[in-house]
Backbone bond lengths (Angstrom), bond angles and torsions (degrees), N, CA, C in turn:
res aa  C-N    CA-C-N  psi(-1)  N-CA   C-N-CA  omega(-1)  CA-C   N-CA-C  phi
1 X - - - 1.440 - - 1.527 110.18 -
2 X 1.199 118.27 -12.87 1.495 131.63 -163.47 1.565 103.07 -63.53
3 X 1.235 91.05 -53.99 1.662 137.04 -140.73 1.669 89.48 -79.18
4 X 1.180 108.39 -33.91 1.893 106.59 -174.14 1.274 102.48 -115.46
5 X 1.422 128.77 30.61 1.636 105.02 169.41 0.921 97.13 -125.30
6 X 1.829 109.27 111.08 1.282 126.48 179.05 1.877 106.65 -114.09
7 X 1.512 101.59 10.56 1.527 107.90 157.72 1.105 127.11 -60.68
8 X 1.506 129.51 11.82 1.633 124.58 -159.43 1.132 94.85 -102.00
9 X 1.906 94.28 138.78 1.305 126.96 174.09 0.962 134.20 -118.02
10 X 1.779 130.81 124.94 1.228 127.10 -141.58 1.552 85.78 -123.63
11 X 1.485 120.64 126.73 1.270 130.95 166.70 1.194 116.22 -114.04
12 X 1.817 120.83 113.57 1.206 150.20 172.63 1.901 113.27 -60.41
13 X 0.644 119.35 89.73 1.799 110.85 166.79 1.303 102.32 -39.51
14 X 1.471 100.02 139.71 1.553 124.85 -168.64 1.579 108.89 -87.58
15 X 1.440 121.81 100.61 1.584 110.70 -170.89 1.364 105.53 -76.93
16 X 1.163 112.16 166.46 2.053 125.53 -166.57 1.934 91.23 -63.28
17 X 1.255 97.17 151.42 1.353 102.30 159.74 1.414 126.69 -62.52
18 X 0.768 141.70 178.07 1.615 165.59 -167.30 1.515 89.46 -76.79
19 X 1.231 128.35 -55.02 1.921 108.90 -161.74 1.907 86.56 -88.67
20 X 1.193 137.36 -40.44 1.353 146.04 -149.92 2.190 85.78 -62.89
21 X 1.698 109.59 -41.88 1.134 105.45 177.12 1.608 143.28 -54.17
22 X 1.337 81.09 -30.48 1.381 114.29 -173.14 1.618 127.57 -84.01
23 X 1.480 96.40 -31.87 1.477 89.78 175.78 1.576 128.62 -72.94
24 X 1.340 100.27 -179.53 1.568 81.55 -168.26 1.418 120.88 -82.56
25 X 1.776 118.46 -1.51 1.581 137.11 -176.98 1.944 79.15 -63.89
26 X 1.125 102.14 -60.13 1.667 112.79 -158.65 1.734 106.47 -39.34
27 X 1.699 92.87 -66.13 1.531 92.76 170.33 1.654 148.43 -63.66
28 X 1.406 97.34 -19.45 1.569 115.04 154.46 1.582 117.92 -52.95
29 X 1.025 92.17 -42.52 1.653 109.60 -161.53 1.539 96.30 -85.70
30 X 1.164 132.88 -58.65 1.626 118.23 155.18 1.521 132.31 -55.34
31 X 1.270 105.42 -25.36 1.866 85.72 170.86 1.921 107.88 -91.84
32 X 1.420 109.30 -4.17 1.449 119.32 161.07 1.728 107.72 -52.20
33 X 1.431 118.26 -69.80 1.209 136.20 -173.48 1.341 102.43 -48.56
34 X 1.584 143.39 -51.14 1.512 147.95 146.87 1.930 78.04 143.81
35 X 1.520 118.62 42.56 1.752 108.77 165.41 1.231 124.78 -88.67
36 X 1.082 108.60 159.10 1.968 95.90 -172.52 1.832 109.70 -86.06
37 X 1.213 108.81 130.20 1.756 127.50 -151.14 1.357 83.43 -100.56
38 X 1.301 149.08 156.65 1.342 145.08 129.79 1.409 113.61 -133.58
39 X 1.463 110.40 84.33 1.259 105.79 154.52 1.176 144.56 -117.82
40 X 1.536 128.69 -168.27 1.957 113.98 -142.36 1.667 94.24 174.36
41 X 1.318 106.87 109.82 1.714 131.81 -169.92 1.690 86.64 -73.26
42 X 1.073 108.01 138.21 1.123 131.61 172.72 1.568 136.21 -105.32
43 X 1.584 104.25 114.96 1.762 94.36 -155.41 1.775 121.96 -38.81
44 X 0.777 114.68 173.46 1.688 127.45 169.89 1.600 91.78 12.72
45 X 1.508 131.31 39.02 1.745 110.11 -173.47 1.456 112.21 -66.27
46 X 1.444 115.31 132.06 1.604 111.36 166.22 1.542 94.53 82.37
47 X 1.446 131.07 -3.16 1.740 115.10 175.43 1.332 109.56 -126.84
48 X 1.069 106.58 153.28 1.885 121.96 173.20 1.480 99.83 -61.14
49 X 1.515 142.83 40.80 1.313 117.80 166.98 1.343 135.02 -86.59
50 X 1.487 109.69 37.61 1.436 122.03 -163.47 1.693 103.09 -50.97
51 X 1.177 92.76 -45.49 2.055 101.01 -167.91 1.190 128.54 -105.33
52 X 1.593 104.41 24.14 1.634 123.45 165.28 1.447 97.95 -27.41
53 X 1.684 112.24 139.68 1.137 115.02 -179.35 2.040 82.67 -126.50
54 X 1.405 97.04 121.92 1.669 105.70 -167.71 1.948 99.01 -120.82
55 X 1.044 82.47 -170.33 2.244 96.71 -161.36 1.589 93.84 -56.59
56 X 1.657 105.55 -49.90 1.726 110.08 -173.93 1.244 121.12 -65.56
57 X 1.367 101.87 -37.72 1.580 102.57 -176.26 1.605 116.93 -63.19
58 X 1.958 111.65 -24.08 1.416 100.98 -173.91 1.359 114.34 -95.14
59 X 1.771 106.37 -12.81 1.590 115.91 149.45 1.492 113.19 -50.87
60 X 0.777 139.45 -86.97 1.505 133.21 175.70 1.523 121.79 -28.32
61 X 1.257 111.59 -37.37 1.110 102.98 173.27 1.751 133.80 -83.59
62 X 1.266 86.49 -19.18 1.839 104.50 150.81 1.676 112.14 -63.72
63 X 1.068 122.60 -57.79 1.209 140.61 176.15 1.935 119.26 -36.44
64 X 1.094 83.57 -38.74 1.583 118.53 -164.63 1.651 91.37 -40.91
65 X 1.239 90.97 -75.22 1.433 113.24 -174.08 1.851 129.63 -23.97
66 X 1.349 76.89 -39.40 2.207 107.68 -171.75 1.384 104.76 -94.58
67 X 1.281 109.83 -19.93 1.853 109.98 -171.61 0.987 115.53 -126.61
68 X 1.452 112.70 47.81 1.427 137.88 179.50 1.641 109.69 -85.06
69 X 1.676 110.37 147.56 1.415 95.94 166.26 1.399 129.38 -112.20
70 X 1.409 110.45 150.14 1.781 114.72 -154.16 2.007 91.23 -67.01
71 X 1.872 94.27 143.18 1.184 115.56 -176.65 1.602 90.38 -106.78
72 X 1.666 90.87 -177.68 1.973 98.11 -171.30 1.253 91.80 -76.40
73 X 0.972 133.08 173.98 1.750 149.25 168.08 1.587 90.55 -69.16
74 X 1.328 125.32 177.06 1.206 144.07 155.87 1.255 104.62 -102.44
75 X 1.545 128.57 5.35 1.666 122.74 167.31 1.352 109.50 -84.87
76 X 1.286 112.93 -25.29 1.162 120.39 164.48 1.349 131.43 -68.94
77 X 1.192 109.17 -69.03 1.459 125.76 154.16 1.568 121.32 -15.54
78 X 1.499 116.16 -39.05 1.370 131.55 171.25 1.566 106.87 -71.12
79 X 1.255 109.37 -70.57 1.427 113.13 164.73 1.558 124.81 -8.64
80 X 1.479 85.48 -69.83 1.610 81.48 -177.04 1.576 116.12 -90.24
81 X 1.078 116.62 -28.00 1.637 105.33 160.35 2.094 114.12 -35.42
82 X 1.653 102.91 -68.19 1.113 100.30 173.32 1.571 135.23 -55.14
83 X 1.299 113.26 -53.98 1.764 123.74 151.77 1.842 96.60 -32.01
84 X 1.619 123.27 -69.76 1.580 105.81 -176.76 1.845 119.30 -40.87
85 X 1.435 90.62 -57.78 1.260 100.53 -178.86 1.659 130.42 -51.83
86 X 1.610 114.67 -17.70 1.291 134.46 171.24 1.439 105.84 -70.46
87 X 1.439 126.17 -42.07 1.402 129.10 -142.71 1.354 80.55 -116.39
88 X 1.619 134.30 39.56 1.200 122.86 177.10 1.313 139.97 27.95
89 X 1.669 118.86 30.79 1.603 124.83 -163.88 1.730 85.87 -127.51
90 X 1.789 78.13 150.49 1.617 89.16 166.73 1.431 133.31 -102.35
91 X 0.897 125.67 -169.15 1.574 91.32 170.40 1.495 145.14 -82.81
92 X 1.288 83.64 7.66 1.662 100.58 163.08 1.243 107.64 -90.97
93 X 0.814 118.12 -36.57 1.743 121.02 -176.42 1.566 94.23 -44.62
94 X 1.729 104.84 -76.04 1.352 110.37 -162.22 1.671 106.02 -62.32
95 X 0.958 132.68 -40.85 1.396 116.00 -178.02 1.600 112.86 -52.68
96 X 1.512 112.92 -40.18 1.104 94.38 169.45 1.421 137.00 -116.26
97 X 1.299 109.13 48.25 1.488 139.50 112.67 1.372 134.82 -22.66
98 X 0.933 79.78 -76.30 2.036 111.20 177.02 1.857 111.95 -88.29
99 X 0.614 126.17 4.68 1.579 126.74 -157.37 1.136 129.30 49.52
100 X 0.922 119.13 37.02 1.733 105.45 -169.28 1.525 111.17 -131.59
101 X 1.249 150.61 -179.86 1.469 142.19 -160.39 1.143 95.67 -92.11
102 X 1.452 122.71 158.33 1.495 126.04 149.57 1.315 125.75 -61.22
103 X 1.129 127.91 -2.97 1.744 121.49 -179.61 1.767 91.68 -92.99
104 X 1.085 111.07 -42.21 1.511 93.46 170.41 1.533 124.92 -58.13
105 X 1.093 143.49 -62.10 1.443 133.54 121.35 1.736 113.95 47.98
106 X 1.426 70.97 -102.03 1.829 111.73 170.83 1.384 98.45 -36.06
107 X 1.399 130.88 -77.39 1.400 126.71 -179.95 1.153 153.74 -33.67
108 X 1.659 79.02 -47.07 1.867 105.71 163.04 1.422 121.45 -86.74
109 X 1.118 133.50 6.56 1.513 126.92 177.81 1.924 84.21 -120.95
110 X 1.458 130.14 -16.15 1.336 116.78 168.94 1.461 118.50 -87.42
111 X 1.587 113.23 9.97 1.033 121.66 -158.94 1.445 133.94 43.91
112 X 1.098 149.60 23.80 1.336 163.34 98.91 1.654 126.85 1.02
113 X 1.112 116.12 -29.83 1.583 112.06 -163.00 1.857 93.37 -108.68
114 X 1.200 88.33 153.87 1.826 121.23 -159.99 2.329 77.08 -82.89
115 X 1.580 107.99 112.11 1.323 90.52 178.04 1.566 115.46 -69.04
116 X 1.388 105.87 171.92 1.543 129.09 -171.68 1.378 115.79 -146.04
117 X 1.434 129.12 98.41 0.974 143.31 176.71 1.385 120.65 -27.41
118 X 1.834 118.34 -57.86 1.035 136.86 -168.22 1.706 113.92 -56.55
119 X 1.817 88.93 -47.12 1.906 116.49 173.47 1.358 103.69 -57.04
120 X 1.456 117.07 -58.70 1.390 107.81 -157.28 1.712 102.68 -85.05
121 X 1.038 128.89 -4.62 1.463 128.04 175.09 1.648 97.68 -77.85
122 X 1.659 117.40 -40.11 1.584 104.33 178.88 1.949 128.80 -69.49
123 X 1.972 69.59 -39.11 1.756 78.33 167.49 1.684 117.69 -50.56
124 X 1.610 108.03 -59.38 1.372 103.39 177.90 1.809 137.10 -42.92
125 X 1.423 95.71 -39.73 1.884 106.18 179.84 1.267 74.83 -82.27
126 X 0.954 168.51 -47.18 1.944 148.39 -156.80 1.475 105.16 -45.46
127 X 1.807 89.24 -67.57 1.891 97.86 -169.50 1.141 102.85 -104.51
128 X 1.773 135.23 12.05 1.629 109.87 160.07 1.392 102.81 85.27
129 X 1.434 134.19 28.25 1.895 110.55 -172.19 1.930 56.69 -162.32
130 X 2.428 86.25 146.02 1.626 86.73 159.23 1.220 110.58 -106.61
131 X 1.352 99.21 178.23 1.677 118.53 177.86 0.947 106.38 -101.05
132 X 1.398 123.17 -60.76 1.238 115.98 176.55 1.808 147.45 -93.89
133 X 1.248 112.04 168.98 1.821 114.75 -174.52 1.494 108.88 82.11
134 X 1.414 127.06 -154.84 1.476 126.72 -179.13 1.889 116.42 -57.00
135 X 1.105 101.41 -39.62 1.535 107.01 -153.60 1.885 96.23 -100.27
136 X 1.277 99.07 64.28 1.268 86.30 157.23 1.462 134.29 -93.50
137 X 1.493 108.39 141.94 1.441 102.56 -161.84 1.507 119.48 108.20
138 X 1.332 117.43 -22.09 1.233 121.67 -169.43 1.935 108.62 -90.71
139 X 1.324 113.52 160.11 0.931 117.85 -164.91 1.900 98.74 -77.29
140 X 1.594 100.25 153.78 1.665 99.30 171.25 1.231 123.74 -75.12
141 X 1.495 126.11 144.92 1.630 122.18 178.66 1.869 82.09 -74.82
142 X 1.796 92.93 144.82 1.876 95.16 155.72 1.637 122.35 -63.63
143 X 1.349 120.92 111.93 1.608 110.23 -178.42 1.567 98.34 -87.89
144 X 1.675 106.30 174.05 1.251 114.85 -174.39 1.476 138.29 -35.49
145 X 1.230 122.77 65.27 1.679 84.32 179.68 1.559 171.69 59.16
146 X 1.114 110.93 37.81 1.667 96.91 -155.01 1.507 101.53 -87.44
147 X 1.638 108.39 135.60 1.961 116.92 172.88 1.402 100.86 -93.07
């Protein structure tokens, strides 16, 4: 009879649901027993607090102001508008000259764009006048040559 009773039934105890776990009767009652509890508040859970405005955030935003990053001058910005405007190109022309998009362009003669050495060294051999150090505005010496 052993051998053929494949009727056996194994009944599992039904553990608490998911919210029954959670409450705090639940967790009393397990760190009572000496079980290991691990719990951990969960940011904004269940609320719209995406855009908490908190102590740091209105520090920073004071801050904001002072830790800004330096834009081109608009003395510059003139410069090369006029230097473009000499060499008869627009600003598409000159951007693509130099490689770079025309909204950048646009930025830097509106003074807007975060400067770039690399940019404004191409801009300059483009239209011949520098941007940068004392002599802005002034025409370029010819440098060497390259074959």
């Amino acid at each position: 009879m052993a051998e053929s009773d494949w009727d056996t039934v194994t009944v599992l105890r039904k553990k608490g649901s998911v919210a029954q776990s959670k409450s705090k009767q639940a967790v009393l009652t397990a760190q009572r027993k000496g079980e290991e509890v691990e719990t951990s508040k969960k940011w904004a859970a269940g609320q719209n607090k995406q855009h908490l405005v908190t102590k740091n955030t209105a520090k920073l935003d004071r801050e904001t102001e002072e830790l800004h990053h330096d834009r081109v001058p608009l003395e510059v910005g003139k410069v090369i508008q006029q230097g473009r405007q000499n060499k008869g190109l627009t600003q598409k022309d000159l951007a693509t000259k130099i490689n770079e998009k025309p909204q950048i362009i646009a930025d830097y003669e509106a003074g807007r764009a975060i400067p770039n050495n690399q940019i404004m060294g191409k801009i300059e051999r483009a239209i011949g006048l520098k941007l940068r150090g004392r002599e802005i505005g002034q025409p370029m010496e010819p440098g060497p040559m390259k074959k």
